[in-house]
Backbone as CSV, one residue per row, in Angstrom:
resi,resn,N_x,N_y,N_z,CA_x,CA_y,CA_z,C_x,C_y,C_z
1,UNK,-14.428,64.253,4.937,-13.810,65.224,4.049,-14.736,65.465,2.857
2,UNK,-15.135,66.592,2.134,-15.842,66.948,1.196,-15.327,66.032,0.079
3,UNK,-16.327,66.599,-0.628,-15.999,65.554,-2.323,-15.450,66.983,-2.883
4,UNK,-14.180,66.986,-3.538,-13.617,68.096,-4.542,-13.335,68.423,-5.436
5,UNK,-14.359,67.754,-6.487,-14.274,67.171,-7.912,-13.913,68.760,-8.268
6,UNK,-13.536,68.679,-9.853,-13.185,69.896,-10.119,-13.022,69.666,-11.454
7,UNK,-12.996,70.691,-12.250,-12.507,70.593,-14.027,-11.384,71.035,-14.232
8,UNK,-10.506,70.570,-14.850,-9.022,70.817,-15.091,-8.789,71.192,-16.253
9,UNK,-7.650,71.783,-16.816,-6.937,72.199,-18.307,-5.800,71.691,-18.054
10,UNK,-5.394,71.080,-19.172,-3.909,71.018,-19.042,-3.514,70.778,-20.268
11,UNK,-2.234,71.409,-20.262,-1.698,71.513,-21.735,-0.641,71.215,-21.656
12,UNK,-0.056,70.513,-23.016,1.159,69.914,-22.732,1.907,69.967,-24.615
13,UNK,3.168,69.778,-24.652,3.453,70.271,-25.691,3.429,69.494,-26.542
14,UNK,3.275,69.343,-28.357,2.823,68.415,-29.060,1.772,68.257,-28.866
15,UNK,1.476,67.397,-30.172,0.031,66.582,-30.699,0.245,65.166,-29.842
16,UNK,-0.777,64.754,-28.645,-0.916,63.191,-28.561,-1.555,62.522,-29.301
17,UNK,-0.539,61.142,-29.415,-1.268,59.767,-30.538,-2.364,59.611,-29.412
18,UNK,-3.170,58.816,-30.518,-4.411,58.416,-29.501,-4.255,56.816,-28.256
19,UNK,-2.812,56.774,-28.955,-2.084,55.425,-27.692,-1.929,56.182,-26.418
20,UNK,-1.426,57.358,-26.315,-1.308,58.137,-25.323,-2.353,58.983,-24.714
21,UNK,-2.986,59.308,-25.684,-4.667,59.959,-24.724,-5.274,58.536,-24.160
22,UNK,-4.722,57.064,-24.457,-5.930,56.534,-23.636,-5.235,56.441,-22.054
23,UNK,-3.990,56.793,-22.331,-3.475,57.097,-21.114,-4.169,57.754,-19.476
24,UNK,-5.141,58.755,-20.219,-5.652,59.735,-19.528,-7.368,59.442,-19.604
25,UNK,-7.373,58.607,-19.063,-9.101,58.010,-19.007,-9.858,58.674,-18.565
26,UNK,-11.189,59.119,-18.924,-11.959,59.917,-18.436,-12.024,61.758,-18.993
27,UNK,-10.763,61.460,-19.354,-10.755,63.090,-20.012,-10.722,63.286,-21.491
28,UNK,-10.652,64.151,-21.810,-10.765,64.813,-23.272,-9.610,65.376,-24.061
29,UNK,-9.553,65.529,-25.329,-8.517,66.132,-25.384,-8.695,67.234,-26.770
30,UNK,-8.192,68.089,-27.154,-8.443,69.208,-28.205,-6.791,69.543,-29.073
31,UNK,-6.667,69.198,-29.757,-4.888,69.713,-30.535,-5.465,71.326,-31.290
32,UNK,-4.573,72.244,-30.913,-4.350,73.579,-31.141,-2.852,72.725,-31.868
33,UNK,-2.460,74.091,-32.460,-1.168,73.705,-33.335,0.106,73.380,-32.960
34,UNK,0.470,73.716,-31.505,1.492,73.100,-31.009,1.448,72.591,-30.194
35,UNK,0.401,71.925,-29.281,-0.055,71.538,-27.900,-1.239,71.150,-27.808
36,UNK,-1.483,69.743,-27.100,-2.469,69.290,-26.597,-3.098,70.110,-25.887
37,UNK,-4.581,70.310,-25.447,-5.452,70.476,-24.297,-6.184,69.272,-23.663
38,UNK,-5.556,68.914,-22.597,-6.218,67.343,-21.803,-7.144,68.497,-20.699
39,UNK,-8.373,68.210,-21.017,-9.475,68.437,-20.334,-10.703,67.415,-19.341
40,UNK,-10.723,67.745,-18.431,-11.979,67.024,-17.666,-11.841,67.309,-16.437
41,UNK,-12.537,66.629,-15.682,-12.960,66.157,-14.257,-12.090,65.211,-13.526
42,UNK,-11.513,66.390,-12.313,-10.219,65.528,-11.479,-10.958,65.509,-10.131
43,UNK,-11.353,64.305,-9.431,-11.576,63.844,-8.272,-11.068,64.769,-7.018
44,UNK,-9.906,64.915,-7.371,-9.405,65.798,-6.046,-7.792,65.900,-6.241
45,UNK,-7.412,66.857,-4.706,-6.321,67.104,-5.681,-5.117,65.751,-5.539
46,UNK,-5.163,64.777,-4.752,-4.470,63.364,-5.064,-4.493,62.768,-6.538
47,UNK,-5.591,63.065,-6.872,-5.430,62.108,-8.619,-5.101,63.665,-9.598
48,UNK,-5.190,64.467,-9.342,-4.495,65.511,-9.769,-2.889,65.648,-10.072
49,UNK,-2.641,64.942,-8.835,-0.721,64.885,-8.400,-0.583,63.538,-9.369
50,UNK,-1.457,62.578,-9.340,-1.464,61.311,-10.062,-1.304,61.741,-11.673
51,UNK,-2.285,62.641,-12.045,-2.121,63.000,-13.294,-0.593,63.712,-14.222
52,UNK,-0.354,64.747,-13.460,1.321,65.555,-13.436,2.048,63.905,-13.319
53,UNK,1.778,63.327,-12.427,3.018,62.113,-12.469,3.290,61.010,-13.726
54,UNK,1.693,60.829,-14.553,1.626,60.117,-15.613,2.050,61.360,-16.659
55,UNK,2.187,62.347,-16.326,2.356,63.114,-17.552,4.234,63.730,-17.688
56,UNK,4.793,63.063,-16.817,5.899,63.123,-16.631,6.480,61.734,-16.833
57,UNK,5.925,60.927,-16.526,6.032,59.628,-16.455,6.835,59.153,-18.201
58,UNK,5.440,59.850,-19.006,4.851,59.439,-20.394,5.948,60.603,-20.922
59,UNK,7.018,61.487,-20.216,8.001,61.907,-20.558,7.372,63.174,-21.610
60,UNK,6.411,63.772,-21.034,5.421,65.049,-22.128,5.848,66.230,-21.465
61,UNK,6.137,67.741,-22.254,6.839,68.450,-21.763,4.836,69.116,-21.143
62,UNK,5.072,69.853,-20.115,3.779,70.445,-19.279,4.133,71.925,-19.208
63,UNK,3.121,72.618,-20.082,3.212,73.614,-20.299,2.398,74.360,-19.207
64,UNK,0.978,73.738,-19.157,0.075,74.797,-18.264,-0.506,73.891,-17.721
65,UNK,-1.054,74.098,-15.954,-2.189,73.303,-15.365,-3.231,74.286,-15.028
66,UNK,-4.653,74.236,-15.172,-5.355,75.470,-15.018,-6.671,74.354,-14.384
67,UNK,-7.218,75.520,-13.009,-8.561,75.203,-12.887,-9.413,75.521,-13.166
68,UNK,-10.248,74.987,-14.060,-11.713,75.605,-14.665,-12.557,76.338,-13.716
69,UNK,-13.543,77.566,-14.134,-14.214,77.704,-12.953,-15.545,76.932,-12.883
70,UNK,-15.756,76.323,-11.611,-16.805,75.797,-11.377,-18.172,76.378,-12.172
71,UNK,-19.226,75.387,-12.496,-20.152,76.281,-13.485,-21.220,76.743,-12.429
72,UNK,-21.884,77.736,-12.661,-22.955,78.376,-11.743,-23.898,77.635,-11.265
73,UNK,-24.176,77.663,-10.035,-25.766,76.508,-9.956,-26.634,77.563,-10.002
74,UNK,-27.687,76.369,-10.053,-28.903,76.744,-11.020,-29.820,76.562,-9.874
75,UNK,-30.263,77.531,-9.664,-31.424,77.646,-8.242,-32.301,76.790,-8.760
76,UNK,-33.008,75.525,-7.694,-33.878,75.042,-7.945,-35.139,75.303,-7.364
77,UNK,-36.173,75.065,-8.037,-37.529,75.595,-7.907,-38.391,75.306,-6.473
78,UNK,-38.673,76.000,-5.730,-39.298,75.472,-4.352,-40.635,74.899,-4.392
């Protein structure tokens, strides 16, 4: 099966404490004024479903899930 790494958005409502972003290892996060942006790199879409489940889990209301678009490759030189 391919590798299906991918970049994710997700936004969720409120500011997270930083007890709760370490929740989300590996990713990033940005506060706009009413909502988190948890950003990064999701393996595939199983730890994807893993992620929605900790973010329900951690009882956070989920506003948006978005897939980044992949970034352009860069022709390499022959």
């Amino acid at each position: 099966m391919p590798h299906e790494e991918a970049s994710y958005e997700i936004r969720v409502r409120g500011r997270l404490s930083d007890s709760l972003m370490a929740a989300f290892e590996g990713m990033r996060a940005s506060v706009e004024p009413v909502e988190t942006v948890i950003h990064g790199p999701v393996q595939d879409q199983a730890a994807l479903y893993g992620l929605l489940d900790q973010i329900q889990a951690l009882g956070l209301e989920l506003i948006e899930v978005r897939r980044l678009p992949d970034a352009p490759e860069v022709p390499r030189p022959e």
